[in-house]
N, C-alpha and C positions, 0 to 999 in steps of 0.2 A: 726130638720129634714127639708131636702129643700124641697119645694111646688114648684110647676111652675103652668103659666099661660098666658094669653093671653098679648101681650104689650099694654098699652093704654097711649093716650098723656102725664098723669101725670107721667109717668116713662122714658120719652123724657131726663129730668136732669140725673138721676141716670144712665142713660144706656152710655149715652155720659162722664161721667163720668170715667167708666169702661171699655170704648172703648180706652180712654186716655191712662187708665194703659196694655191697653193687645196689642194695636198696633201702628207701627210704623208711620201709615200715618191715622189718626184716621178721621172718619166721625165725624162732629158737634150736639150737640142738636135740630138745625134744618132742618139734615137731618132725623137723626132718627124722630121729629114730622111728618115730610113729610111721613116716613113709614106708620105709624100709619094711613094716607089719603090712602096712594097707595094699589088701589084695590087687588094688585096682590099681595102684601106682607103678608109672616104671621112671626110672631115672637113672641116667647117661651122666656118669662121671668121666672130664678128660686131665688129665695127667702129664704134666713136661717135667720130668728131671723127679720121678716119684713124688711130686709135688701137686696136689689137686689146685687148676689153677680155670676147671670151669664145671657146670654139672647143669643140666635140663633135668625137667621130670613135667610126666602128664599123668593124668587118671584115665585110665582106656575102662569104659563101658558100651559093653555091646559094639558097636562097629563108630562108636565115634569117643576122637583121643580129645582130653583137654588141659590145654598145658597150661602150666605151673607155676616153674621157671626157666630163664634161661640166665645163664647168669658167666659172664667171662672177667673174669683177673683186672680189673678196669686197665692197668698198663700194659695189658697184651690185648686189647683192643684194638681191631683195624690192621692185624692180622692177617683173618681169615678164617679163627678159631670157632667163630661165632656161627658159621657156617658147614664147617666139619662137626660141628656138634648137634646143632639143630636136624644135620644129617642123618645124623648117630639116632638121634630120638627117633626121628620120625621111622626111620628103618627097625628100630624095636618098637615104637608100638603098631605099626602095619605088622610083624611078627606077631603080634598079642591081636591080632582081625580088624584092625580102626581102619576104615575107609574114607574119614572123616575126621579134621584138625578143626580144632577153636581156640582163641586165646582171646587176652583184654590185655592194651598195650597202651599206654600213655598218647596224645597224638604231640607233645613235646620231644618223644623217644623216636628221631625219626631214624636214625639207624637203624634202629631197632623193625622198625615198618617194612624199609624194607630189605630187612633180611628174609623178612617174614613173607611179601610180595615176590622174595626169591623163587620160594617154594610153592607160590601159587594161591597163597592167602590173600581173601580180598576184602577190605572192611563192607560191611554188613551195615552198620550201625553205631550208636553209642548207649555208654551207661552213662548218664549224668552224673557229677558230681561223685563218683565213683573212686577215689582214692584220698583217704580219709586224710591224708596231711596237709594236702591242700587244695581239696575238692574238684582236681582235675578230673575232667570227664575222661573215659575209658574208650577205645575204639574195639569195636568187637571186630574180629575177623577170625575168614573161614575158608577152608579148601574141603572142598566137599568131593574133591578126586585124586584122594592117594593112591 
């Protein structure tokens, strides 16, 4: 059964780790430590078998959360994982006052959409050329009623 919970500096390996396997232009272990400092940050580690196998994080300022990552074990995929987790986030940063989510999501990532259309997110807009590996444009989306 996955557990989740809060990230803490000893999970800085493992998560940078799993960032490796699930994206293209991956944050370092010393970014993600840097999280774990950064006031603004929350991030939702989940856990199968003591094993970090997914982890979210947003930056909550003032009443609006903006996420991060979302990031699942790619062979536990399609699951369900993806969505106990995004749960998990969004229920801590409403904890932390965000009455308002935003993210930037590939429009190739359509899983990804709508997990995110689960929760009520609804694209907005785009960033052009916005993902520097291969200048895939970004879809912004937003639930403006947590």
């Amino acid at each position: 059964m996955i557990t989740f919970r809060r990230m803490t500096h000893d999970d800085a390996d493992a998560v940078a780790d799993l960032e490796l396997k699930c994206f293209a232009m991956p944050w370092s272990r010393a970014d993600f430590f840097r999280e774990v400092k950064n006031e603004l940050a929350e991030y939702v580690i989940g856990e199968l078998d003591k094993k970090i196998v997914a982890y979210a994080g947003a930056w909550v300022s003032f009443e609006q959360a903006e996420v991060m990552h979302v990031a699942v074990e790619p062979e536990l995929r399609g699951q369900g994982i993806g969505t106990l987790l995004f749960g998990e986030l969004i229920k801590a940063v409403k904890e932390r006052g965000a009455k308002s989510i935003t993210l930037e999501v590939r429009p190739s990532n359509i899983a990804a959409i709508k997990l995110y259309e689960n929760f009520g997110l609804k694209s907005v807009g785009r960033r052009k050329n916005y993902y520097r590996d291969n200048d895939e444009d970004a879809l912004i989306m937003w639930n403006t009623k947590l």
